[in-house]
C-alpha positions in Angstrom: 113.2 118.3 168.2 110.0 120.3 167.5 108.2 119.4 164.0 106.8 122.2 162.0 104.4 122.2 158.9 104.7 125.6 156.5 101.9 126.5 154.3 103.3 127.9 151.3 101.9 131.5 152.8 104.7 131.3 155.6 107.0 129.5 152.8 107.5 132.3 151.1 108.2 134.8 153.6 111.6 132.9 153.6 112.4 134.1 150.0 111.1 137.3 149.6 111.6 139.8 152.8 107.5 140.6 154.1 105.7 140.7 157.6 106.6 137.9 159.2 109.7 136.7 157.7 112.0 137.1 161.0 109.8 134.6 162.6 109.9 132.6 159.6 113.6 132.6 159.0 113.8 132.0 163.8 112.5 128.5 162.9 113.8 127.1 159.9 117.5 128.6 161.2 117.0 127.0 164.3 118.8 123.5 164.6 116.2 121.8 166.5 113.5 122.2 164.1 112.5 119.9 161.3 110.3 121.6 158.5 108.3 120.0 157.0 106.0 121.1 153.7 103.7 119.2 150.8 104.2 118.6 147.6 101.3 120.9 147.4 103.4 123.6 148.1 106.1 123.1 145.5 103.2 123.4 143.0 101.8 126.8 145.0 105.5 128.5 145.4 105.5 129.3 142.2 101.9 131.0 141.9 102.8 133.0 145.1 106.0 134.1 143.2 103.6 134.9 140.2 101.3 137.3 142.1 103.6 138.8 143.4 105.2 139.9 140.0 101.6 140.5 138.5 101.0 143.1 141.3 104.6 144.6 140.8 105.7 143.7 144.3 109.3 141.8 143.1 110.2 141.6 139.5 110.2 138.3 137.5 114.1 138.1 137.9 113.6 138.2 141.8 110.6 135.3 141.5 112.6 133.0 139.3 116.2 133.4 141.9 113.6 133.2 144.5 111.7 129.8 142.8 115.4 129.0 142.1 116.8 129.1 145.7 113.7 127.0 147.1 114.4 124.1 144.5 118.0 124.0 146.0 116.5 123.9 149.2 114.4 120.7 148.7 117.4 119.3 146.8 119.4 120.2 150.1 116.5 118.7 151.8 116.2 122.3 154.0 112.8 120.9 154.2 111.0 117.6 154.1 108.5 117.2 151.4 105.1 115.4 152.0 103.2 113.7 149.2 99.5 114.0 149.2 98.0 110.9 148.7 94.5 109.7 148.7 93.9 109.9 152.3 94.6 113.7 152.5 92.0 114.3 149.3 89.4 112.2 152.0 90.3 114.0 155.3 90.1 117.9 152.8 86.8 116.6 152.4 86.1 116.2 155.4 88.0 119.4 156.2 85.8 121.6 154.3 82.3 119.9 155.1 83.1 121.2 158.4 84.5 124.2 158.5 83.4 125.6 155.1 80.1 126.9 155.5 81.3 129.0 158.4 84.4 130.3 157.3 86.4 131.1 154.1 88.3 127.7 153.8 89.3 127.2 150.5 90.4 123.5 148.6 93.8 123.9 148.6 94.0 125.4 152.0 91.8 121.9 153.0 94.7 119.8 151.7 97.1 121.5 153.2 95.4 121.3 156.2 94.8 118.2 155.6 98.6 116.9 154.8 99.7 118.6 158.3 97.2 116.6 160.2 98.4 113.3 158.4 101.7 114.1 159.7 100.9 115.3 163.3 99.0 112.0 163.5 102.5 110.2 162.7 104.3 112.4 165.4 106.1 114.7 162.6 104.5 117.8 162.8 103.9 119.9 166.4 103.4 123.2 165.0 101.2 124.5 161.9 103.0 127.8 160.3 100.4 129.4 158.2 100.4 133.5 157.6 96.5 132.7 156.5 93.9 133.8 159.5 91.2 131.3 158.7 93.5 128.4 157.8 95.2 129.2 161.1 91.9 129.6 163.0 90.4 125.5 161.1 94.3 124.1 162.3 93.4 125.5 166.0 89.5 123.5 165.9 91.4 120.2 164.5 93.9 120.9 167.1 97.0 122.0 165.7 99.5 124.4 168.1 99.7 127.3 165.4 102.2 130.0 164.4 101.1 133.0 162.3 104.2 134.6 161.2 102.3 137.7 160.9 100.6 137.6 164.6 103.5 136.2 166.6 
């Protein structure tokens, strides 16, 4: 059974149709995977969906069914959600003392990052599914097998 961590970039290309989304919706309907997200991301859904309404890609009834199917989906426990506890804020520091100053890594993307290694550590996660270049490139150096959705 093969573990997977989503960003919430690759999260949402299961609610709203985008590049990327087949290969999204290939794992997460395929029985032998277990997905696996942060508690980050329930918090970062929701800004996606927000963008995306702001820039007139989906309307603001499409974000809230869209916010509303992905709450049924943790409830359903689709997905397994990750705190992030003190030892993830330590190893984003880490995270972004290292890879920061050469490449566009950004705090949240760090934790993130940092949540997925936490749980590869523990044996939960194999793959890191991120539709975010640079995070995708800082998972590869800290040695995470990575999918980009968008770059299969």
């Amino acid at each position: 059974m093969a573990g997977y961590f989503f960003d919430s970039s690759a999260l949402a290309k299961l609610y709203h149709a985008e590049v990327g989304t087949p290969e999204v919706d290939g794992i997460v309907q395929d029985p032998s995977s277990r997905i696996r997200i942060s508690r980050l991301s329930v918090v970062e859904l929701p800004s996606v969906f927000a963008i995306k309404v702001r820039t007139q890609f989906i309307s603001r009834e499409d974000a809230s069914a869209f916010l509303r199917q992905f709450r049924e989906d943790i409830v359903a426990r689709k997905f397994e959600v990750a705190g992030v506890h003190e030892l993830a804020f330590s190893e984003a520091e880490r995270l972004l003392e290292q890879h920061a100053f050469g490449r566009r890594l950004r705090a949240l993307d760090a934790i993130q990052l940092a949540v997925a290694l936490g749980l590869k550590g523990a044996g939960l996660a194999d793959y890191f599914v991120a539709a975010d270049k640079i995070l995708c490139e800082v998972a590869v150096l800290e040695g995470f097998a990575v999918l980009n959705p968008e770059h299969p």
